[in-house]
VEXPA-95872 format. One line per 3 residues: number of its first residue (from 1); their letters; for each residue z, y, x of C-alpha. Coordinates in steps of 0.001 Angstrom, whole numbers, plus 500000, padded with zeros to 6 digits. Layout:
// VEXPA-95872
NUM	A	Z/Y/X | ...
***
This chain:
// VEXPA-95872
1	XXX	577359/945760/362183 | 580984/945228/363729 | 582828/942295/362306
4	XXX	586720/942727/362706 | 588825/939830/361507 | 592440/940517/359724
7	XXX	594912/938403/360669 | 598223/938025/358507 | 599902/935931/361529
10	XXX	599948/932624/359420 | 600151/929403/361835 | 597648/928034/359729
13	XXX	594940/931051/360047 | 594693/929405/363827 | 594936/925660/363023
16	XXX	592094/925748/359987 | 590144/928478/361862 | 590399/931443/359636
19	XXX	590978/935146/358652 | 593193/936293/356196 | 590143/939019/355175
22	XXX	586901/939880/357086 | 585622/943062/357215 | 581868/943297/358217
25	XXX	580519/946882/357430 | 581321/948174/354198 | 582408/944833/352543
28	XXX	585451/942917/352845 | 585745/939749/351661 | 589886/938301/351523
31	XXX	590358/934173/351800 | 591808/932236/349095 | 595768/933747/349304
34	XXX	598774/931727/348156 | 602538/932090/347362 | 603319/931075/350759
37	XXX	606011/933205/352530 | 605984/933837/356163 | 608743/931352/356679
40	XXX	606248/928963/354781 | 608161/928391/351636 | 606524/928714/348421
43	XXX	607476/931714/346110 | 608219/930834/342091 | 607870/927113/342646
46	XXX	606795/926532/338876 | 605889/930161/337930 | 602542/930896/337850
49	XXX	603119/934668/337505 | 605291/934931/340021 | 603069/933055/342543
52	XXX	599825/935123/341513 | 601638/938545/342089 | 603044/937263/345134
55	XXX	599230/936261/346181 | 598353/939664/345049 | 600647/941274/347077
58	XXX	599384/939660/350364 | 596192/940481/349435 | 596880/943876/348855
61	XXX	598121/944259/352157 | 595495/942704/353782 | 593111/945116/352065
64	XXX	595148/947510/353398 | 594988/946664/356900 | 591629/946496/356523
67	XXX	590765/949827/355521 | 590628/949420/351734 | 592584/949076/348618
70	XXX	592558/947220/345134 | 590462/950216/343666 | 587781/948796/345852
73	XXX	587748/945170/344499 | 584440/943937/342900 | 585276/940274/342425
76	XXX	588310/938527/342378 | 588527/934090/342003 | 591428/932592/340552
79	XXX	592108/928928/340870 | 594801/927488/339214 | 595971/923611/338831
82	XXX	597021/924218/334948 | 594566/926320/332857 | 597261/925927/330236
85	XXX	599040/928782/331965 | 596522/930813/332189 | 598259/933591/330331
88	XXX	600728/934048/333100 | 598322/934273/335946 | 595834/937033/333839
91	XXX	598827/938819/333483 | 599887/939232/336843 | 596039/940033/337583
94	XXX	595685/942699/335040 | 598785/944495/336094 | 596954/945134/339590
97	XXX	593264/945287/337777 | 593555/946419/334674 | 591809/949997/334902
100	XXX	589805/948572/337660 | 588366/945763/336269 | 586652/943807/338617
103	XXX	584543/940612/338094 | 586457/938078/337687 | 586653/933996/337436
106	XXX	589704/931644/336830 | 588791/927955/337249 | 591341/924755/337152
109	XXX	591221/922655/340274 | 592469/919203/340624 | 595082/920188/342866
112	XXX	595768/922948/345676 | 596835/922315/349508 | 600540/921647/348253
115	XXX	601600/920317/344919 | 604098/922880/344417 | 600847/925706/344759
118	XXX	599750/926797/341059 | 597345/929410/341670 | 594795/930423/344616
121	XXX	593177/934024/344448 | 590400/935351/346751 | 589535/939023/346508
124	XXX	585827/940826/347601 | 585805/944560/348307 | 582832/947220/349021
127	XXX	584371/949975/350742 | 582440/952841/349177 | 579867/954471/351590
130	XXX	580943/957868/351953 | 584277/957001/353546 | 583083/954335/356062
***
């Protein structure tokens, strides 16, 4: 199977040696995305909502580029550093998965790569057969 590796141009996708997604075959699996603009400057510093739909965004578009879209989302991961807010990041998630409804997990870490980082989201999508 070809493997083709989606890039969002991050500096740090070089540096820590990843892909934004990876598309091998039919599935796509998208790296743990963050409210981190291109300029590198967090988005909603203290607002988990705003950071999760900002992840969401990102990895909408990086479904896009490769080949898919959120309707093809099996699994999504959500880590956050307060559980308390919890509310605010399922939110967020269920206005992009609500009729779609993947599996889903939410877990509280200790902390994420920068303290002002409240939620982490990672995204797996199977690409359905017939339009490979």
């Amino acid at each position: 199977m070809t493997r083709r590796n989606i890039s969002s141009g991050a500096a740090w996708e070089k540096t820590v040696g990843y892909s934004r997604a990876v598309r091998v075959g039919n599935l796509i699996e998208v790296a743990g995305t963050t409210a981190v603009d291109d300029a590198g400057v967090v988005v909603g510093p203290d607002d988990p909502y705003v950071q999760a739909r900002y992840a969401l965004d990102k990895i909408g578009r990086a479904l896009r580029d490769a080949g898919s879209g959120f309707g093809d989302v099996i699994r999504t991961r959500i880590f956050v550093a307060d559980i308390t807010r919890w509310e605010e990041v399922g939110r967020a998630h269920g206005e992009v998965f609500g009729d779609i409804r993947p599996a889903s997990t939410l877990i509280q870490v200790a902390s994420l790569v920068r303290p002002d980082l409240l939620v982490e989201i990672e995204a797996t999508a199977v690409v359905p057969e017939d339009s490979l």
